[in-house]
C-alpha positions, 0 to 999 in steps of 0.5 A: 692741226693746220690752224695750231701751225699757222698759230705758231707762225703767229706767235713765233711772227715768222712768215711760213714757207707754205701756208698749211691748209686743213683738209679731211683725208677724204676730200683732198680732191676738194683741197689739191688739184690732181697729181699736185705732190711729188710725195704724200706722207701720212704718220699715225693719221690715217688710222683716225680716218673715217674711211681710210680706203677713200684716204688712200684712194685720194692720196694716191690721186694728190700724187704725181705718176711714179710719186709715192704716197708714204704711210708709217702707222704703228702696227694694229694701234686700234687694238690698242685704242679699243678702236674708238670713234675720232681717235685710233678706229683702224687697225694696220697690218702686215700679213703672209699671203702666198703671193708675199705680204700684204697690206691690212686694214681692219677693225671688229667690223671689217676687214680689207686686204689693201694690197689685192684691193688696190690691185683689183 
């Protein structure tokens, strides 16, 4: 979406405070230096992701220590989607463990426990 904000800058002719920068979610080592921001936000994005793991390892690297990576998805919107190639091909949740709740990312294919990947 970078390009269609820098777009609006133009036709607004208002000079940005930042200037938006494209970026796969997977490669925003190549975009951003290490422990660049103080946050990280991502809403209903990262479930169009091809690697949505590698995205959360990245976001996680972008992010100063003791910053937060801040990520608000609808619940299991793949479902939803039928899970189609480019638009909504995850699916997020929260499930009941017996240590508390815990992260999930899926789809028909896989399945990954976010919160005991992260941990291991």
């Amino acid at each position: 979406l970078a390009r269609f904000y820098l777009q609006l800058f133009d036709i607004l002719q208002h000079e940005p405070p930042a200037f938006p920068l494209q970026c796969a979610t997977e490669a925003l080592n190549e975009c951003f230096p290490q422990h660049h921001f103080d946050v990280v936000h991502m809403r209903n994005s990262l479930d169009h992701a091809n690697d949505p793991l590698m995205g959360i390892l990245q976001l996680i690297w972008v992010v100063r220590p003791g910053g937060w990576v801040l990520l608000r998805h609808a619940r299991n919107e793949g479902v939803a989607g039928h899970f189609q190639l480019g638009l909504h091909q995850w699916a997020f949740d929260i499930e009941d463990a017996p240590d508390g709740q815990h992260f999930v990312i899926w789809s028909p294919s896989l399945r990954v426990d976010v919160s005991q990947w992260l941990l291991s």
